[in-house]
N, C-alpha and C positions, 0 to 999 in steps of 0.2 A: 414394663409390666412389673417386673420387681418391684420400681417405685413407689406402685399403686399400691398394692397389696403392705407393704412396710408400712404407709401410711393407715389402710385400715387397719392394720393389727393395732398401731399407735392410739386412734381413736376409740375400737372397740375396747383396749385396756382403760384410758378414762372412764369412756360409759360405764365399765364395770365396777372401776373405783369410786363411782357417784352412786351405783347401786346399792355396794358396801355398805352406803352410809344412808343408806335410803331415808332414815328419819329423819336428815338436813333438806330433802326434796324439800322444796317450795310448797307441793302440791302436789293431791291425786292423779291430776289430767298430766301435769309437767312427770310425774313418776311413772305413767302408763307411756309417754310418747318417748323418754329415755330406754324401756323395755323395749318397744316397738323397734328402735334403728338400731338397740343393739343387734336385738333379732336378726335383722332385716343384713346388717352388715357382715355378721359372721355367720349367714345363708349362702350370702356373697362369695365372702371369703374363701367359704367351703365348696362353692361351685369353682370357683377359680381354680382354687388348689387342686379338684377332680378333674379339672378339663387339661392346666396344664401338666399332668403328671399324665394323664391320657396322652396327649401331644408329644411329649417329650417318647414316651413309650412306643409309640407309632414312626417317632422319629428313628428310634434306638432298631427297629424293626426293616423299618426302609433302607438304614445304613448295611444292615447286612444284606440285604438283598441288594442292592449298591455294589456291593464289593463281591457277592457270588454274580455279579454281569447280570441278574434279574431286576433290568431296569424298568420294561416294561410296570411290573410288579410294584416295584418302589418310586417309580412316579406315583400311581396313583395312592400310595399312601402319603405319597408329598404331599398331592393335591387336596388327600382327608384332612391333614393337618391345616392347611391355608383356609377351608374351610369354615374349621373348629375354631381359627383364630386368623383371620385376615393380617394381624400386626404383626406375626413372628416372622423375624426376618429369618430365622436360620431354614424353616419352611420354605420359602422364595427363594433363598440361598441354594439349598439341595434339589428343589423340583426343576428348575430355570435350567442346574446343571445335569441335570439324568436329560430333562429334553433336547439338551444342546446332543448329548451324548448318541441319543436314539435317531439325532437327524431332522427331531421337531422343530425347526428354527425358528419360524412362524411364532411357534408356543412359547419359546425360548425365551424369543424377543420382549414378546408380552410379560412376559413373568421377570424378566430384569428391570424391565421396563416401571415395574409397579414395585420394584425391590429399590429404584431409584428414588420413587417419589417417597416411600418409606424413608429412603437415607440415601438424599446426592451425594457421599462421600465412599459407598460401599464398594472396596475397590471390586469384590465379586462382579457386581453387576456391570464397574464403568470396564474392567476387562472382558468380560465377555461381552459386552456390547460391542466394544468396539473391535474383535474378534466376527464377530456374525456380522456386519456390517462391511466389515473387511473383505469377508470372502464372498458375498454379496455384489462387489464391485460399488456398494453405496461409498465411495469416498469422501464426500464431505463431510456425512456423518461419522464416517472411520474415525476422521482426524479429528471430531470435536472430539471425541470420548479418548487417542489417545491424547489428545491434550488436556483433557481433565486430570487423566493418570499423570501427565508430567508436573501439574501441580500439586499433588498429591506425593509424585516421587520423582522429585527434581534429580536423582543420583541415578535414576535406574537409564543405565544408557538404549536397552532393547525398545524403548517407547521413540525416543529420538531416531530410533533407525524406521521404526515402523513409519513414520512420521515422513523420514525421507522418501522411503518405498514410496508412500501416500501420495505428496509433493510430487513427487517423480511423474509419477500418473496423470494427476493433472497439470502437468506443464507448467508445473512453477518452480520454475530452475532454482533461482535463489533462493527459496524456502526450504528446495530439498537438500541443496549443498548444505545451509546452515544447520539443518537438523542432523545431515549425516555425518560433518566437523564436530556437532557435541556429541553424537553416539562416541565419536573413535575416540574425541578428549574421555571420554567417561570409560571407556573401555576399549583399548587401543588392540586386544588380541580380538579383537571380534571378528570374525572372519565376512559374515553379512555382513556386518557395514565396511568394511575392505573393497568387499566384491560389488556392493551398490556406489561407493566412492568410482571404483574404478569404471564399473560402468558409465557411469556421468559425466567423468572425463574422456571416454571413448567417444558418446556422443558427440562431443564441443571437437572430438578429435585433437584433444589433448595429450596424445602418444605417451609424450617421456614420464608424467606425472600418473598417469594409470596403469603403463609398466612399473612404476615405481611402488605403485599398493599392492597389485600383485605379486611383485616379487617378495614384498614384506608377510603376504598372506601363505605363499608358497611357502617360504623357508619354516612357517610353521606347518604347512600341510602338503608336502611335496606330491602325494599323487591324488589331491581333490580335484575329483571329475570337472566340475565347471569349472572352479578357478583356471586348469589346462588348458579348456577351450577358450573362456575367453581371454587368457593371453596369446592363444594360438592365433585368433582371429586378430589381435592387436597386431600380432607380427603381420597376418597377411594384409590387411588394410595397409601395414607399412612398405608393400613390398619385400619382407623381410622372409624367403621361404623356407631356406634352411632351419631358420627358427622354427615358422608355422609348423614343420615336418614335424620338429626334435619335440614339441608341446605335444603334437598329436598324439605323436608315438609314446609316448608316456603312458597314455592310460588307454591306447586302442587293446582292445580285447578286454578290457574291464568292463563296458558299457557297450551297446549296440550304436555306430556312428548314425546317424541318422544322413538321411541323403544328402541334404546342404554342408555337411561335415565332410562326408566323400567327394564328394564335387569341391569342395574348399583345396583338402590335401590331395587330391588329385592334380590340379591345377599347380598345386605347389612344388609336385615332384616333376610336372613337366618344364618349370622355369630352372629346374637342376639338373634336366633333361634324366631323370631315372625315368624311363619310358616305361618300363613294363610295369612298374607300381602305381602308376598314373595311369595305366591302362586298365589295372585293377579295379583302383578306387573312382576312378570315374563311370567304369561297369553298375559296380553298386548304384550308383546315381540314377541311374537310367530308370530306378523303379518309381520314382517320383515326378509328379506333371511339373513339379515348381523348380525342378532340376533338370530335367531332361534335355529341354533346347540346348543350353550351353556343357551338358556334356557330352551329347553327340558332337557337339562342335569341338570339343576339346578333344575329345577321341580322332576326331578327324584329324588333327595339328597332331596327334601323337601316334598314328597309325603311319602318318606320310614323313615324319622326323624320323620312321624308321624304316620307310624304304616301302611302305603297303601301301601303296595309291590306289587299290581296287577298294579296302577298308577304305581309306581313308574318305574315296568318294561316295562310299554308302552312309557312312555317318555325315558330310555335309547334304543329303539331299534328307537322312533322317532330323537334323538339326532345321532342315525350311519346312518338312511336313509337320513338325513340333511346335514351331517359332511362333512366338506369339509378341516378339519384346521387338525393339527396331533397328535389331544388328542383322536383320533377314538378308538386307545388303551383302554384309560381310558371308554368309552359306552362298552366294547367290556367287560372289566376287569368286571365292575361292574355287569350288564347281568349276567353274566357267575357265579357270586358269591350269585348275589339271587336265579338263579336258583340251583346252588348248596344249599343253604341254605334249602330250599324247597325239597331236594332229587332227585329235576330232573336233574339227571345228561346227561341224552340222548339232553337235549337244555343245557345243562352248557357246556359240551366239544367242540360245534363248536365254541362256542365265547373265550374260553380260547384258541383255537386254531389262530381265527382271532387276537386275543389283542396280541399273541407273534406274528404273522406275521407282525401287526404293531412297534412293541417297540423291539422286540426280546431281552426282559427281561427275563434271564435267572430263575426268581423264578416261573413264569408261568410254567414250565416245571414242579417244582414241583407240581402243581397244576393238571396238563395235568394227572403225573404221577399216582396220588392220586385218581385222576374222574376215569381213565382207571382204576385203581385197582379194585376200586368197583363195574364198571359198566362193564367190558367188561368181558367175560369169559375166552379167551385170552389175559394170564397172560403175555405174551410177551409184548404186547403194553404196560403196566406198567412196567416194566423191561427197554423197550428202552427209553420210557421216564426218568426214574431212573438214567437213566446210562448216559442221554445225562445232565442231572441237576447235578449230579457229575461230571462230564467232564467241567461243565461250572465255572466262574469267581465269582459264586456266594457264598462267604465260611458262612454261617450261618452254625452255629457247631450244633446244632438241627435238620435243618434240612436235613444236609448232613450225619448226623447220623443215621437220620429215613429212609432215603432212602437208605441206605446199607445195614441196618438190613433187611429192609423189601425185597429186592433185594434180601437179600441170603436166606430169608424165602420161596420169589416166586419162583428161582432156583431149590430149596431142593425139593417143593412141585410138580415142573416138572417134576423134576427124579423120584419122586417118581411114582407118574402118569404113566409113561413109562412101570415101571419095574410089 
């Protein structure tokens, strides 16, 4: 716009300096059509100069409404201005962002969108495009636009991180590793791309190398909530529970643990056998569907490590009316062995029955075999169970030996019955 206007002032100053000399004109017609584009040019000029000094004003008017939070108000003077002048980028610039601001994104979109085709280079628009696209879940389009910004700004490491997040998402491992090695080359304190590295290697279950980003990330941020977590969880995937504990305990009561967190360190104070903090924290658990099965069942294992078999039996039968995953066996197993424990065999044998119709674990049968023995008067049902636990894959030389013996025992003891 400048350029234009420069140039007509250059012109209308000729015209004027042929005018000067009007008596070298050629001619009347060539002297009247010299008047005429003077005219006509510094009409121009003078519209131009009115309109953008209106725009600019309109602009100066929006910014303050901008900055007292009346955006509403200052969009639509954005939108006067784009109007008045479709070409002004600083117009597209300020409206694109009060929209993004207000929640318009739609409109947002549009207006960076038309701020690009003015100028593919304006980083305004290739950031905020690639921003709304981002939170959009558009991924492909995210990562064109920030990779327009990386050519643009081959230093700036926050594009390469964004990049790997992107990557990450769609499952191109080796694209997102590459982008998030030049984020940390470019910017090795960055804590995001620390914690996206480390996650990456978690995935692959690359242990020592994502406790290793962590810890670098830690020792700048020793009590940053996620980074805690997920080195807490690095330990427990490893087995490591004393650690999972020592991570948790960092930052519990800073944030509210969220169920799968209680359920986590729950688990991990009963592998160090502190029972009553695992009794705690697996409590908590219990308010979530996506946790519930395996903390009742963990509650069960740590009510009965402490002596409460009555708890202990309520939590495995609340862990099979939960169960939705395929350790039903294992509630069904357990049940079935305190109640044998206790001599109730009349509630032990439907749960040894249910746990082989889940797993059909052939050593269940001896089990089957064994309750029926003692519990039914009809020596038959312990026979066929005998006989089906022999027949099966399961060669434990004890107890395929007790159940022959005792098979030919119950046998003998029918005939004799008979006779």
């Amino acid at each position: 716009m400048v350029f234009f206007i420069s140039t007509k002032f250059k012109i209308l100053r000729i015209l004027i300096h042929h005018l000067e000399d009007y008596n070298n004109l050629p001619s009347d017609t060539t002297a009247h059509m010299f008047q005429k584009l003077a005219l006509f040019l510094l009409l121009n000029l003078t519209n131009s100069s009115i309109g953008n000094t209106q725009i600019d004003s309109m602009l100066r008017r929006g910014n303050l409404l901008y900055e007292s939070q009346h955006y509403a108000d200052a969009l639509r003077l954005y939108d006067e201005c784009i109007a008045l002048d479709p070409a002004r980028i600083d117009c597209y610039e300020k409206a694109g962002t009060t929209a993004k601001v207000l929640g318009e994104h739609p409109k947002a979109k549009e207006l960076f969108l038309k701020l690009e085709v003015l100028d593919d280079s304006n980083t305004i628009a290739l950031r905020q495009l690639a921003a709304l696209y981002e939170q959009e879940q558009n991924i492909p389009k995210a990562i064109k636009y920030y990779s327009k910004l990386i050519l643009n700004y081959p230093d700036n490491g926050i594009y390469f991180r964004k990049l790997g997040q992107l990557y990450g998402e769609a499952k191109l491992k080796r694209e997102s590793l590459a982008n998030y090695v030049m984020a940390n080359k470019l910017n090795p304190r960055d804590l995001m791309t620390l914690k996206g590295m480390a996650e990456f290697h978690l995935t692959d279950k690359k242990y020592a190398t994502a406790d290793s980003l962590l810890l670098t990330a830690l020792q700048m941020d020793s009590l940053n909530i996620r980074l805690n977590i997920l080195m807490a969880n690095s330990q427990f995937r490893q087995k490591n529970y004393v650690s999972t504990a020592i991570y948790m305990e960092k930052i519990r009561g800073k944030f509210v643990l969220k169920p799968y967190h209680q359920k986590m360190l729950g688990y991990a104070y009963m592998q160090i056998d502190s029972f009553d903090r695992a009794i705690y924290h697996l409590n908590q658990a219990l308010t979530n569907e996506g946790t519930k099965e395996y903390a009742h069942y963990n509650l069960a294992v740590a009510h009965e490590s402490k002596g409460d078999v009555e708890t202990a039996k309520y939590h495995f039968m609340a862990a099979i009316k939960a169960g939705i995953s395929d350790d039903m066996n294992i509630y069904h197993r357990n049940l079935a062995r305190l109640y044998n424990m206790e001599e109730d065999l009349k509630a032990a044998i439907p749960h040894y029955k249910d746990a082989y119709k889940y797993s059909e674990d052939p050593l269940l049968l001896f089990f089957l075999a064994r309750a029926s023995d003692q519990y039914y008067k009809d020596k038959n049902i312990a026979i066929r169970y005998y006989g089906r636990f022999m027949g099966s894959d399961y060669k434990h030389i004890e107890y395929q030996d007790y159940s022959a013996k005792r098979t030919r025992y119950l046998k003998e003891e029918l005939h004799l019955s008979k006779e």
